[in-house]
C-alpha positions in Angstrom: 42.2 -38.3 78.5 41.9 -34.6 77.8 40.6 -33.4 74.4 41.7 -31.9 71.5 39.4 -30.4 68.5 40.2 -28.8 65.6 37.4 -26.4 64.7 37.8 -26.3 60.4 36.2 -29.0 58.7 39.2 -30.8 57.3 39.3 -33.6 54.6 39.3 -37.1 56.9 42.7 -37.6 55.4 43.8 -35.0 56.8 43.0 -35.9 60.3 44.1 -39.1 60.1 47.9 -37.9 59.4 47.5 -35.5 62.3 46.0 -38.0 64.7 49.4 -40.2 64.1 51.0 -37.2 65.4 49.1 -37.0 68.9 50.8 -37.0 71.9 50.0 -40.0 74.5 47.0 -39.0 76.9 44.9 -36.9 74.3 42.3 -37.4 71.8 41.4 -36.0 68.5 38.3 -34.7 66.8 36.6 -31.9 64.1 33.6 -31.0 62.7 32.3 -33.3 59.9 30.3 -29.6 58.7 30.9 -26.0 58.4 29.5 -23.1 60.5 28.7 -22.3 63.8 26.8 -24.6 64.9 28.9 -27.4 64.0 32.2 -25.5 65.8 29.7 -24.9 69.4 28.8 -27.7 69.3 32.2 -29.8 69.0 34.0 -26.6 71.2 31.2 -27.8 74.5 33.9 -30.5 76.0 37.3 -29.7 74.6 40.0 -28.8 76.5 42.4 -27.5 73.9 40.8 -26.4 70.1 42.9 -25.6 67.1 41.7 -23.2 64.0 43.2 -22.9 60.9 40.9 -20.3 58.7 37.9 -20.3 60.6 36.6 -17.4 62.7 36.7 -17.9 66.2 34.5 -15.5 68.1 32.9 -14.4 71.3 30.1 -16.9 70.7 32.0 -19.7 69.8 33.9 -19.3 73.3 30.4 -18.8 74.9 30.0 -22.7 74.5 33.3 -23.5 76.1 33.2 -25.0 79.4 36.8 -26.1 80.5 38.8 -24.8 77.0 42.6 -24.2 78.6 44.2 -23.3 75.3 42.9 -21.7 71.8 45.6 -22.8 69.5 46.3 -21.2 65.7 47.1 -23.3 63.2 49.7 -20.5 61.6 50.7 -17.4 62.5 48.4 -14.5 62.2 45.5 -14.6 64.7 42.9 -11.5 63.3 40.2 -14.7 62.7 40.6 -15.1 66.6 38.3 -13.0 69.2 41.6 -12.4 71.2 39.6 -10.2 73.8 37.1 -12.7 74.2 39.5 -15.0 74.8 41.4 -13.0 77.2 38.2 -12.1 79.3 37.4 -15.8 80.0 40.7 -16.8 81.1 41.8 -19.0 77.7 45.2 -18.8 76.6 45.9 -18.3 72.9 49.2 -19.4 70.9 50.4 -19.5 67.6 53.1 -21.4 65.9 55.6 -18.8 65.3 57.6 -19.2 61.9 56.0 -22.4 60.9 54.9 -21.1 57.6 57.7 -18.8 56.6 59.6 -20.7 54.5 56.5 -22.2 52.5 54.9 -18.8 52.2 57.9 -17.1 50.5 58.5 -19.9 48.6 55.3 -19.6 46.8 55.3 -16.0 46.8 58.3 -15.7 44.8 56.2 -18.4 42.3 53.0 -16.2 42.0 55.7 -13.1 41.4 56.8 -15.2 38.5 53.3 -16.4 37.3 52.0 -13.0 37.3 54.7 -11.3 35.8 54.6 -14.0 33.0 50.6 -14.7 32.6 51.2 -18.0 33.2 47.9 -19.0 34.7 46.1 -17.0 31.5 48.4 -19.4 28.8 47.7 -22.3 31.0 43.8 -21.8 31.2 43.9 -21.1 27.4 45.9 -24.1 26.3 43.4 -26.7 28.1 40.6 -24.8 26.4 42.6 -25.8 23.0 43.6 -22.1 22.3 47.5 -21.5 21.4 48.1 -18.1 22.5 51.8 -18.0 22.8 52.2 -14.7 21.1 48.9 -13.2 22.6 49.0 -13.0 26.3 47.0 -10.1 27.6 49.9 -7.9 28.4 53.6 -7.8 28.3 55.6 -10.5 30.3 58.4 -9.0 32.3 61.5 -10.6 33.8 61.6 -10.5 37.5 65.5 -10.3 37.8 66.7 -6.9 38.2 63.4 -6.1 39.5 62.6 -3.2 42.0 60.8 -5.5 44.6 58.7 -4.0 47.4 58.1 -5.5 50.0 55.3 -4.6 52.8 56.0 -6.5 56.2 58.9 -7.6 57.2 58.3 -10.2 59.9 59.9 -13.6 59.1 57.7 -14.0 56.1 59.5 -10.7 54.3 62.6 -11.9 55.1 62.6 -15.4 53.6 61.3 -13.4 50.5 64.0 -10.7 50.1 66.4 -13.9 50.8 64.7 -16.4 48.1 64.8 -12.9 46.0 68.9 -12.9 46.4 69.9 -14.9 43.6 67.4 -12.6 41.1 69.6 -9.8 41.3 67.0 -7.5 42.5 67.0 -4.5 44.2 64.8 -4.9 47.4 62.5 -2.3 49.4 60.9 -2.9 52.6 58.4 -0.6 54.8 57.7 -1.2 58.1 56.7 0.8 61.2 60.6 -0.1 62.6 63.3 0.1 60.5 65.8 -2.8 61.0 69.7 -1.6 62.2 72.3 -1.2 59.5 74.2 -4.1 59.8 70.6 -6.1 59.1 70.0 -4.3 56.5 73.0 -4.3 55.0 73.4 -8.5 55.2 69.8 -8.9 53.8 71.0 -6.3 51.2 67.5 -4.4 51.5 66.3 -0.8 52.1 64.2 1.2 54.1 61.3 2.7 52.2 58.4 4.8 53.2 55.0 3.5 52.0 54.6 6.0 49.1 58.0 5.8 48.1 57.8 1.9 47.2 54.4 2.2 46.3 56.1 4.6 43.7 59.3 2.6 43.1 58.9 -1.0 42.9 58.0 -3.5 39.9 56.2 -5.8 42.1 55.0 -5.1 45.2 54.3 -7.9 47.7 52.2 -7.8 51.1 53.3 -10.1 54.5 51.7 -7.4 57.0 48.9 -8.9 59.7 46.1 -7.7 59.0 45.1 -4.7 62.0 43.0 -1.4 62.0 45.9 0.6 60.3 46.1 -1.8 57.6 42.9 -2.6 56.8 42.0 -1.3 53.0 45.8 0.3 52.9 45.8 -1.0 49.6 42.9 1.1 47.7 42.2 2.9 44.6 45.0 5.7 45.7 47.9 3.4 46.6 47.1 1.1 43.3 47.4 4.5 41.3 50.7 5.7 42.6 51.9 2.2 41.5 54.0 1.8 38.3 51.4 1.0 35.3 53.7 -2.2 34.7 53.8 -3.0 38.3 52.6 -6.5 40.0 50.7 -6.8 43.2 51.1 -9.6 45.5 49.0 -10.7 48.3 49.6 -13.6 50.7 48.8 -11.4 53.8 45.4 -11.2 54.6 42.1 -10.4 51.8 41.2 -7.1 54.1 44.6 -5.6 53.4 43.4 -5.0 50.1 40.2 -2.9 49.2 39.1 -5.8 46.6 36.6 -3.5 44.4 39.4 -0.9 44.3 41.6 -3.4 42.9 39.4 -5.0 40.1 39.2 -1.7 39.0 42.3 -1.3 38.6 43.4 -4.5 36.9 40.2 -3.9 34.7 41.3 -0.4 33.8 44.9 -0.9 33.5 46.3 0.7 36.2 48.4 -1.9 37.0 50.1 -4.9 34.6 48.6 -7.5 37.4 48.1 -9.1 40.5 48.2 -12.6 42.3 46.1 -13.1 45.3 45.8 -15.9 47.5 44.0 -14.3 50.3 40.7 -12.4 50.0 38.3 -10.5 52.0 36.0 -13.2 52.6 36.6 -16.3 52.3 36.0 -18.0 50.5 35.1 -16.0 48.0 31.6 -15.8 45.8 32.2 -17.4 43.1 30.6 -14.2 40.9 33.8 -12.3 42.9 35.2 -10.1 39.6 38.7 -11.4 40.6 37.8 -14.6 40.3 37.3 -14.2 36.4 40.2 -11.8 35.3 42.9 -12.4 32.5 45.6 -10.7 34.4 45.2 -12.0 37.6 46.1 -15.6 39.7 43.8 -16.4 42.6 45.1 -19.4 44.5 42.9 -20.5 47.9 44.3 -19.6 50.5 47.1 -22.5 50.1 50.6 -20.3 50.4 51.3 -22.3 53.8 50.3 -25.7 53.3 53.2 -28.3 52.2 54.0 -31.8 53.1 57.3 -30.5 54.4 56.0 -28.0 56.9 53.2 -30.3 57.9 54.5 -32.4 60.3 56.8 -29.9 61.8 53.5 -27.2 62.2 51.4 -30.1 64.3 54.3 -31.0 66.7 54.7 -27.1 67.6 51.6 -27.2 68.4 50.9 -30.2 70.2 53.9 -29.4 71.9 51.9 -26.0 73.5 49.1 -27.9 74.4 51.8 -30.4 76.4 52.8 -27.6 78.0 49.8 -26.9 79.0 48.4 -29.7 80.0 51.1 -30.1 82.1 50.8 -26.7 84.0 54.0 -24.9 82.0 54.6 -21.9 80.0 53.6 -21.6 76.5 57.1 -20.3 74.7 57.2 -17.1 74.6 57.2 -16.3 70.9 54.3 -18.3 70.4 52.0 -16.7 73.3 49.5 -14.4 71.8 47.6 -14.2 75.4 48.8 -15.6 78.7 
């Protein structure tokens, strides 16, 4: 029986409805506590491990003695030590487009919340305050809605498709510009950096998080933003310089933001963001649904079949060979 460990510390419930998903031949197990202890230890024996959130670095791998595979439970993989990885002969995968659809989906909800202060009139009705005609700023509309959107992997797209039937107009910056005829069918355009920064009512992040984009959000791209403008962040926390943007959602720089990633996570509970009027923090939850659940283990399990059985890892879900 070869082994299988997932390296977060999930809810038991959790594990159970993965473990009715296991192929024949394998076994299942994770970490009853968090840290890195707990993750070396339960890393020792295991032949293929999974991580979700967690950190996966140099001396995790240092513990590993027969680890074939380094699996990531989603799609972006800057919480993995890919160079470690590479240098002791583990492959890494991913599970390509697994989380797409559930990530737009609820991005197109925290546009919505944050353009509307629905969290703030939620919060304030259960404390027994009526504050219909008192939200802390305006509440905008987002049809018709100059929507930027930063990224454009299959994450953006979902968005500017979901954002279709709003009637909006749609931005998108990335290093490579899509052809015309994409373009045109998604009914999106090409935008500099600056220029969406400059242009759009809510601006929306789905770039990986990577030396060029770490902090790319700061105190000088929140300022060339529209004073009514929303940010959106279901990227990664280190896209966003976090003290840059509590000042600006203090100052009024911006209408609001909704965040559901964060620069460490999770976050200190003191964290100014946590404890704003105009802002929605969610934890990290903008992939998880019963829908994509099943359908997210299987592609995984499937790599580690593949594996196990001495064939290629699909190409678009090979991070290192």
């Amino acid at each position: 029986m070869e082994r299988i460990v997932i390296l977060d510390a999930i809810a038991e419930r959790t594990a159970a409805r993965i473990a009715e998903l296991l192929p024949p031949g394998f076994t299942l197990d994770y970490p009853r506590a968090r840290g890195e202890g707990p993750m070396r230890t339960i890393i020792a024996d295991a032949d293929y491990a999974i991580s979700g959130q967690v950190a996966v670095t140099a001396a995790i791998l240092d513990a590993t003695t027969r680890l074939k595979l380094l699996h990531k439970w989603g799609v972006g993989t800057d919480n993995l030590d890919l160079e470690a990885a590479r240098a002791r002969g583990i492959k890494v995968a991913r599970t390509t487009g697994s989380n797409a659809l559930p990530v737009a989906e609820f991005t197109i909800g925290l546009m919505i919340g944050a353009l509307r202060h629905l969290a703030y009139a939620h919060a304030a009705l259960q404390q027994g305050h009526w504050r219909g005609g008192h939200l802390p700023g305006d509440a905008y509309l987002l049809s018709r809605k100059t929507v930027g959107i930063v990224g454009f992997g299959a994450i953006g797209r979902n968005v500017a498709k979901l954002l279709a039937g709003f009637g909006c107009r749609i931005l998108y910056a990335t290093p490579r510009r899509l052809d015309p005829a994409e373009e045109q069918a998604l009914g999106v355009h090409h935008a500099t950096l600056p220029a969406l920064l400059a242009e759009a009512d809510i601006v929306s992040l789905h770039c990986p998080l990577t030396p060029l984009t770490r902090g790319m959000i700061d105190r000088a791209a929140l300022s060339a933003m529209k004073r009514s403008a929303v940010l959106v962040n279901v990227a990664r926390g280190g896209v966003v310089a976090e003290a840059d943007l509590v000042w600006a959602l203090q100052t009024g720089v911006i209408h609001g933001a909704a965040m559901d990633v964060f620069e460490t996570e999770p976050p200190d509970p003191a964290n100014p963001l946590l404890h704003l009027d105009n802002a929605i923090v969610t934890p990290h939850i903008a992939a998880g649904t019963a829908d994509s659940f099943g359908p997210t283990i299987q592609q995984m399990f499937r790599n580690i079949v593949h594996v196990s059985r001495g064939e290629a890892v699909p190409a678009r879900d090979l991070v290192v060979g």
